[in-house]
Structure formats: structure tokens, C-alpha cells
N, C-alpha and C positions, 0 to 999 in steps of 0.2 A: 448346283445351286448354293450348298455351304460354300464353295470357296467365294462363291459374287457375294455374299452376305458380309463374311469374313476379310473380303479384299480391305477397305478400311483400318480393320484393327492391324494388318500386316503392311501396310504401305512404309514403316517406319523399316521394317525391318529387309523392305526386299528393295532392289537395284534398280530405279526405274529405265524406262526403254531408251529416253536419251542419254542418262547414265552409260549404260549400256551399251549402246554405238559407241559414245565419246570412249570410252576405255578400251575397246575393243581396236578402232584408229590405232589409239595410244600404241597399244600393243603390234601394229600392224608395220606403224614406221618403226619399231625397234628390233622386231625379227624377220622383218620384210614379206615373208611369207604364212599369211593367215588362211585357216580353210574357210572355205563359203559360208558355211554355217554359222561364222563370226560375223564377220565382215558384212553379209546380208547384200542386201540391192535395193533396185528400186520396184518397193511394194514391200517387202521383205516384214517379216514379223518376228521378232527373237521367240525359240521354242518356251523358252520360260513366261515370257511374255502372257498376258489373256486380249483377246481379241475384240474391240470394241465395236458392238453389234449392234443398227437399227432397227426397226420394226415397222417395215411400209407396209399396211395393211394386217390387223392382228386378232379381226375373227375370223372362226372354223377353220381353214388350214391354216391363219397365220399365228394360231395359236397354239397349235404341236409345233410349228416350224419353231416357233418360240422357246418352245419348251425343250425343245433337241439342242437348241445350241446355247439353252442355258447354263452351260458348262463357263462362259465364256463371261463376259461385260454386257448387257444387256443397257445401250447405255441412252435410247428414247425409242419412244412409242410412236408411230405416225397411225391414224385412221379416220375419215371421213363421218363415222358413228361415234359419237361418245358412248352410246351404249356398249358395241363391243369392246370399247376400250377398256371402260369399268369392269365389263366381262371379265375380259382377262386378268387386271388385275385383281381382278377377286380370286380370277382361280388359279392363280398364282400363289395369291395365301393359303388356299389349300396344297399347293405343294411343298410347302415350305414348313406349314403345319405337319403334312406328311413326314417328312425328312427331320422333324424335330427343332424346326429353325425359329429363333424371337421374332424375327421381320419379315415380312413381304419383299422382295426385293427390286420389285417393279411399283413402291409405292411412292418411290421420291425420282424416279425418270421421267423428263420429261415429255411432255403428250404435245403432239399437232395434229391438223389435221391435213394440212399442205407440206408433202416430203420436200418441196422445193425451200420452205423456209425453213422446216428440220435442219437442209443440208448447208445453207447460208449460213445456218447459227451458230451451226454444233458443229466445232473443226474437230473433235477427238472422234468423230467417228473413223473406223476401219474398214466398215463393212455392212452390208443390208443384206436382208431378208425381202424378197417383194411376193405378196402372197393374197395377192387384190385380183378380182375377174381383169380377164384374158384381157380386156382393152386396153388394161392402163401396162400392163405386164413394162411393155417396151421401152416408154416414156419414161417409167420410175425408174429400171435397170440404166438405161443409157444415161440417164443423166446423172446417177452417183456414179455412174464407171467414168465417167468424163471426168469427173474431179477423183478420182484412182481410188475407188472403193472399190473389193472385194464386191460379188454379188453373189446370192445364192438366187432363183426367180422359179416358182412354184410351174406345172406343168399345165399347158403347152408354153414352151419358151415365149412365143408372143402370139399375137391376134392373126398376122400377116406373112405371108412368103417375102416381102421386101422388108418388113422388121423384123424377120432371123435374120436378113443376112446384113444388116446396118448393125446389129445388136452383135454379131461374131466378129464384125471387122473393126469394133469400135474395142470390145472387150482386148480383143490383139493388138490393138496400136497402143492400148492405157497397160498393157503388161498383168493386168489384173490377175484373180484366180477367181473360175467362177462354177458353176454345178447347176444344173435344170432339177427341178424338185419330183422327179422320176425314180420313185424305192425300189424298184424291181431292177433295175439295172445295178444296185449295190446289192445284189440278192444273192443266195445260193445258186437257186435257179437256174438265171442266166449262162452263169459259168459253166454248170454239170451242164448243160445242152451244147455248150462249145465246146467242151473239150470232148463230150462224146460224139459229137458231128467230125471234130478233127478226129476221131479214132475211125472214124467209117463206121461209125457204128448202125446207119441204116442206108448208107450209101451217098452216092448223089442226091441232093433237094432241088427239085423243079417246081415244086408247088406248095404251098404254104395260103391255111386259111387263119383267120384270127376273129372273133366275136367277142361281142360285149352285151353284157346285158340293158348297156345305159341306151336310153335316158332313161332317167329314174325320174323325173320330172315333168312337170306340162310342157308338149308343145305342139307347132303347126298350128300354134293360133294366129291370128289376126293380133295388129297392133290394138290397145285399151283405148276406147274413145273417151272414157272418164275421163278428167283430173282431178285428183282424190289431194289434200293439203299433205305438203311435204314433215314427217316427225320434226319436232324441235329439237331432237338432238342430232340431225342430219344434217350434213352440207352437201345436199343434192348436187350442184354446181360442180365441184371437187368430185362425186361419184360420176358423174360424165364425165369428166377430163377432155381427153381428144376425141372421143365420140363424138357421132352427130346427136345435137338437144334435143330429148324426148321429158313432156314435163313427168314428172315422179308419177309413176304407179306399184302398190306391192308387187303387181306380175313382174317387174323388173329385175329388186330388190328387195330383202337382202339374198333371198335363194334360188327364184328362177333365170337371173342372167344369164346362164350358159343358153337356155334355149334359143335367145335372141338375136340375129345377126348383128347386131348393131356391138354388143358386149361381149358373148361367148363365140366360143367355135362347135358347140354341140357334143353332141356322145364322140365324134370321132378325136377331136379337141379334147374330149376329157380324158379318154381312157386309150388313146393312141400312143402316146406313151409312156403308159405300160404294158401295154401287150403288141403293137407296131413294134418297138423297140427288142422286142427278144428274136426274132426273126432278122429284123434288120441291122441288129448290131452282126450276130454270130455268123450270119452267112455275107456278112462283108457288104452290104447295101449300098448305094449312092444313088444317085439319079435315077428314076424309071425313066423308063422310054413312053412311056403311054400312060392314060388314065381314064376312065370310063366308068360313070355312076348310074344307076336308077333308084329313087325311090318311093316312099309316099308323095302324098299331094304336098307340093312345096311352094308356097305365098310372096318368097323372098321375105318375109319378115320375123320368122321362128324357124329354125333348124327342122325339119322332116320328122315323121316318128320313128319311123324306120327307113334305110338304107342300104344298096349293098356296092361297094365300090373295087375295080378290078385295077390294079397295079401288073406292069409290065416292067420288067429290071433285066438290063442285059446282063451278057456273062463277064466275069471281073477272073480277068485274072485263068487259072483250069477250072472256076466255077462254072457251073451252067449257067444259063439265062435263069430265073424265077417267076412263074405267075403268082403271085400275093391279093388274096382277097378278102374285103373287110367287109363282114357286118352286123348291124347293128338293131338294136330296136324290138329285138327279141327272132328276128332271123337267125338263123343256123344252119349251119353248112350243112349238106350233105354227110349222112353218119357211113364211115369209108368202111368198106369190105376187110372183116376181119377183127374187129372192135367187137367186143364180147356186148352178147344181147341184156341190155337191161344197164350197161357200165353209163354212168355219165358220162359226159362230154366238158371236159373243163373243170370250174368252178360254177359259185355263184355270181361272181363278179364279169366271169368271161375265158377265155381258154385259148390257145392257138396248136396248131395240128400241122407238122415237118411230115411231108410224103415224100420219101425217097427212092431210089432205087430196090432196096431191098430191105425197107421196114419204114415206121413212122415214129416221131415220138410225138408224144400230147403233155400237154402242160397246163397249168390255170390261170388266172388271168395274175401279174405282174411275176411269169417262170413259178411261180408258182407247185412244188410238187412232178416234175418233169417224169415220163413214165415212155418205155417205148412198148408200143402199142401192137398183138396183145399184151397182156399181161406174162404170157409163156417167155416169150419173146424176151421181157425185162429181167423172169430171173433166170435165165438161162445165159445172159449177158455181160461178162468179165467187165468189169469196170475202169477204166484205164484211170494212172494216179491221177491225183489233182494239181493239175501244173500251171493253172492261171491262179493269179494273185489274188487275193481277198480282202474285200471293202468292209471299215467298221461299219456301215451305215451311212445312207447320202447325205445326210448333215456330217455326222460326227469328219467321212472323209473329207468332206470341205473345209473342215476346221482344220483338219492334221493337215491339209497342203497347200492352207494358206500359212501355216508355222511353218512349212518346210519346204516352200518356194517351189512348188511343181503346182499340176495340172492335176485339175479330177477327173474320174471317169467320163462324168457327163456334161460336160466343159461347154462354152459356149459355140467352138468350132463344129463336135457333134452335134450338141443339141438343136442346133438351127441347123445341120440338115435333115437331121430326123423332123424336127418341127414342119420343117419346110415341106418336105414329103408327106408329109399325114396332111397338110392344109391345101396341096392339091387335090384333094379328096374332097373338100369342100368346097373348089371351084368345078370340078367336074359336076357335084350336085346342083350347081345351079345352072350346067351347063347342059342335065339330063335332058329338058326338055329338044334338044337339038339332033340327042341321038347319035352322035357323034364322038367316036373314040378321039380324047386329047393327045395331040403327038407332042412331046416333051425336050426342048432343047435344052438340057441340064449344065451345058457350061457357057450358053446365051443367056440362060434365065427366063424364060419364055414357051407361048405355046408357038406351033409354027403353022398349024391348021386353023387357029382360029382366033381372030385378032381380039374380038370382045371378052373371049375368056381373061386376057394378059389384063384386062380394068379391072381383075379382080384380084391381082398380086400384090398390091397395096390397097391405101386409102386417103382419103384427104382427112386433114385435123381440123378441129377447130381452131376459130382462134385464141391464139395467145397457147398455144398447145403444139411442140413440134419435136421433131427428134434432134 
């Protein structure tokens, strides 16, 4: 935050970026041979450089998102609400206040409320933040990665199994650098469960359960037959986006979206990954074979309250095959033989449980605290060194590897098919009432048992709204 405050007073005295290229040439035709890190490419950001940062969407999480990469050029605001836009820049001034700073530094950027006309305006941007419900996720991302912005996009990567995989192949072709807003995957966690699964440490995994405690929220309701008058500082229109139009009710907005199909993708949307992700990164994941849900009474028009969905993953590789099952709602797995009487199970947030050949480990919801299960078990347990590499934090690595021309952990190639794989999870639930295990064509993209399931791998937009 000092240096964005401070950028100004120091512009006289530092080299700017086209400065910088051009010299850099210079240099290139006179010793012929310059390393990478000079010379840059196309997207390239020089490391001395600061990074110029968007803000599509910037209450509640788009307001830490904000605040994580305000290391950088924070250099406009996009948001549908004026209210949370004021929001943040007020609490903005309190960090700046905190830090001892004269200014706000988000009081002279500019505000929209249409990212499309942000991105028309403002050619210095470098890079966006999208951190708006699940519907608009895709729309926002694709369209500044079209014009070669960096993207960072809040988690579930998109609303849809056919918007990962347009939003992965588009992010490839524009050369971008981009990260899914998944913290647990930049975590300690994650890692100590990988490299202690690469030690044997409890053998073969064939089975893996994962929970959550969400939804924290109302649902399984019925849609609101009111129509209650839209805020004045709202562009309802713009909070629809490519949704089908439902006129404004609070149950929508600003907080209970996730429950909705129409907006969210539900508990397993919200917290799949970070807790789907720890299991499915370390035991090497792709395609399930199968998918099978049941749960509460389900409307089609609010996510279920509870859920429990069974994943089938063949073997990769000398890994075995894996059963993985999710759920949710305040469901809970079965408490396994050998787990000390009385020990919680997880977190409060949620927890996942590696059963192996010859022990278990348990963890909390985003790797969380990783523990192999009993507790004898863990210290009795040589620790092999730490030989995977170590992330500053899913922002802050996003920033260092768009300075230094590589890929993040949680890139968009991963992220949609982890996305991808967690939101068959949501077709199977609407698929419960059939009764019916989905068989899964993973390099067709398709189910192959049942045709009306595959109507639900995408969505139609409205108009004037496409990818």
C-alpha cells in the first residue's frame, strides 16, 4: 500500500516500462544475446515494474482480493453496487490509516459498474481480479483475457462444466497468467499430505471422504413471488448479466446467491475447492468415471440443504482406482475404526479423510492441520524432508508469476478441471431423482447413459451477454 501511495512522488525518478523495453532492445542488438528476463515476451511484465490491477466485483471477497494484491497499482474499481464500492473505499482508508499513510489510495481510481466499459476505457490495465457470484465468473474472465489481461477469478472457476473448459482454452491461446482464488492449494497443508503420501506414508488411497459444513445459508426454497423495488444504488440489470432475468429480491442479493441455481453452484460450488482440491490435486485426479448424488427435497430452483455425492476415478498411472465422496449440509461420513473416541472430525469449516492401505490421514477443511489418524500413528511417524516447493500465498504467487513469466499453481488449465469435476456433482443432483449412476466420457466431455444430463453442461445467455 505505501509503495501505490508513493508511486507518484517516485515516477521522476524510476524507468518506466516502455523506457525499459526500448533500452533493453537497445541492448539486445549490441550483444546479440540477452537473457529472458530482459528481453520479456508477449504478456511479460518487467520484475521492477508494479502491476496494473482491476477490480471486477469488490465486496466481501472482492475486497480481501483487493487488499492482497494491493502490493501492486490498484488502478479501477468495477461493481454493480455503489454501496459496496463506497464500502471498500472506505476501508481502504482504514488500511492506509493503519499503515500510517496521508491517502486513501483507492480514492482517485476510477469506479464502473459495467467491466466491459472499464475495459474499453482503461488501456493501462494489466490485470483483473473477478470476485462477483458464480454466474458472471466466466463472462468477466474471458473477456479481459481476450484482450491479454492477466486474470485472477475467485472460486468455483465458473458457473458451468462447458465455461471451464472455454475459460482454460481461451486463457492458452491469449498466453495469459492466471490463478483460481482457491487458499488452500497455496497452503502448507496441501503439500505435507503430498509428500507424505509420496513417502508411503499410509500406503495405497482407494478411498477418500470430504465434508463441509456449508451451506451456511437459506435454501431449498421456492423462487420469491414478491417484487420488492430495486436499491437506488443498484444496477440490477448488470447483477444479472448472462443469467436468466429474475426481477430483484433480497433472497437473491447481496448474500444468498450461492443458494440459487440460476447464480450459485451451492455448498459443493463454494467449498469444493478447497477441500475437493486437496485429495484431487495430490493423488493425481482427472476425469471420474462415474457420478451418483442423492439428497434433500430438490425444486430445481435452490441448491438442496443437504447432499451426498459419490465420485468414481480410475487408476492413473500405479495409482489405484479412488472412490471420493462429498458431503454436505451437515452430513458426515462415517467415523472410521480406529480414530480416538471423542477426537473431532476435521474442522469447523469441513475436513477430508485419505484411507489407505495401512493408515489414514485427516485434515481440515482447505489441508488444513494434516494429521495421520490415530494420533500414535502421527508421532510415531519419521517425517520425510520437505521437497515440494512453496507458495507465498494465491494472490501474492499470482503476482510473482505474472513478473516472472511462468504459470501458478492454480492456473486456469487445473482449475477448470477441478471446477469441472466438482460441478458434475451438481448435475448428478439434479439427476438424483433418476436413480441412476452417471457414466462419464472425460475426453468426449459428456455423459454416455444419459442424454438429458449433458443439458446441463452448459447454459444459454441472455441477450447481449456471451462468451
Amino acid at each position: 500500500m505505501e509503495e501505490l501511495i508513493k508511486k507518484n512522488e517516485k515516477s521522476s525518478q524510476r524507468i518506466s516500462r516502455r523506457d525499459f523495453i526500448t533500452k533493453s532492445s537497445a541492448a539486445a542488438a549490441a550483444f546479440m544475446i540477452v537473457p529472458r528476463y530482459v528481453l520479456g515476451g508477449p504478456g511479460y511484465t518487467a520484475p521492477s515494474d508494479k502491476i496494473n490491477i482491476a477490480a471486477i466485483g469488490v465486496g466481501g471477497k472482492g475486497r480481501s482480493d483487493i487488499a492482497a494484491v494491493a502490493t501492486e497499482n490498484i488502478v479501477s474499481l468495477c461493481d454493480v453496487d455503489e454501496v459496496k464500492m463506497f464500502d471498500t473505499i472506505k476501508r481502504a482508508g482504514e488500511w492506509a490509516e493503519e499503515k500510517g499513510l496521508s491517502e486513501n489510495p483507492l480514492t482517485k481510481v476510477p469506479r464502473y459498474k459495467d467491466f466491459r466499459e472499464m475495459l474499453d476505457k482503461q488501456k493501462d490495465i494489466d490485470a483483473v481480479t473477478v470476485s462477483t457470484p458464480d454466474h458472471f465468473h466466466a463472462v468477466a474472465a474471458i473477456t479481459a483475457i481476450k484482450q491479454g489481461k492477466h486474470a485472477f477469478v475467485q472460486k468455483p472457476l465458473t458457473y458451468s462444466v462447458d465455461e471451464a473448459k472455454k475459460l482454460s482454452a481461451a486463457a492458452k491461446k491469449a498466453g495469459v497468467v492466471t490463478q483460481m482464488g482457491n487458499q488452500g492449494h497455496a497452503g502448507e497443508g496441501i503439500r505435507l499430505i503430498g509428500e507424505w503420501l509420496k513417502d508411503d506414508a499410509i500406503g495405497e488411497v482407494r478411498e477418500v471422504h470430504c465434508w463441509t459444513n456449508r451451506p451456511i445459508w437459506d435454501t431449498g426454497m421456492n423462487r420469491p413471488a414478491e417484487i420488492p423495488s430495486v436499491p437506488p444504488t443498484l444496477d440490477w440489470d448488470q447483477w444479472i448479466g448472462p443469467a436468466p432475468f429474475r426481477p430483484y429480491h433480497p433472497d437473491y442479493a447481496p448474500w444468498s446467491w450461492r443458494a440459487w441455481c440460476d447464480f450459485g453452484t451451492g455448498a459443493l460450488g463454494d467449498m469444493g475447492a478447497h477441500i475437493f482440491d486437496i485429495p484431487y490435486h495430490t493423488l493425481k485426479m482427472d476425469h471420474p468415471t462415474s457420478v451418483f448424488a442423492s439428497s434433500s427435497k430438490f425444486n430445481g430452483e435452490s441448491w438442496p440443504v443437504a447432499s451426498t455425492i459419490y465420485y468414481e476415478f480410475p487408476q492413473r498411472g500405479s495409482l489405484p482406482p479412488v472412490k471420493l465422496t462429498w458431503y454436505d449440509g451437515g452430513i458426515m461420513p462415517p467415523r472410521p475404526e480406529g480414530i480416538e473416541p471423542g477426537r473431532r472430525m476435521g474442522d469447523g469449516d469441513g475436513g477430508i479423510m485419505f484411507y489407505g492401505d495401512k493408515g489414514m490421514i485427516m485434515c481440515g477443511c482447505y489441508g488444513r492441520n494434516p494429521r495421520l489418524v490415530p494420533e500414535t500413528s502421527m508421532k510415531e511417524y519419521q517425517r520425510p524432508p520437505k521437497t515440494l516447493s512453496r507458495s507465498p500465498g494465491i494472490h501474492e504467487e499470482w503476482v510473482q508469476c505474472i513478473k516472472e513469466s511462468k504459470q501458478a499453481s492454480s492456473n486456469f488449465d487445473y482449475a477448470a478441471r477441478l471446477t469441472s469435476t466438482m460441478l458434475l456433482g451438481n448435475i448428478a443432483i439434479r439427476m438424483a431423482p433418476k436413480s441412476t449412476k452417471l457414466e462419464w466420457d472425460g475426453i468426449a466431455g459428456k455423459f454416455t447413459n444419459m442424454d438429458e444430463a449433458n443439458d446441463y453442461l452448459g447454459r444459454e445467455y441472455r441477450d447481449g451477454w456471451n462468451l
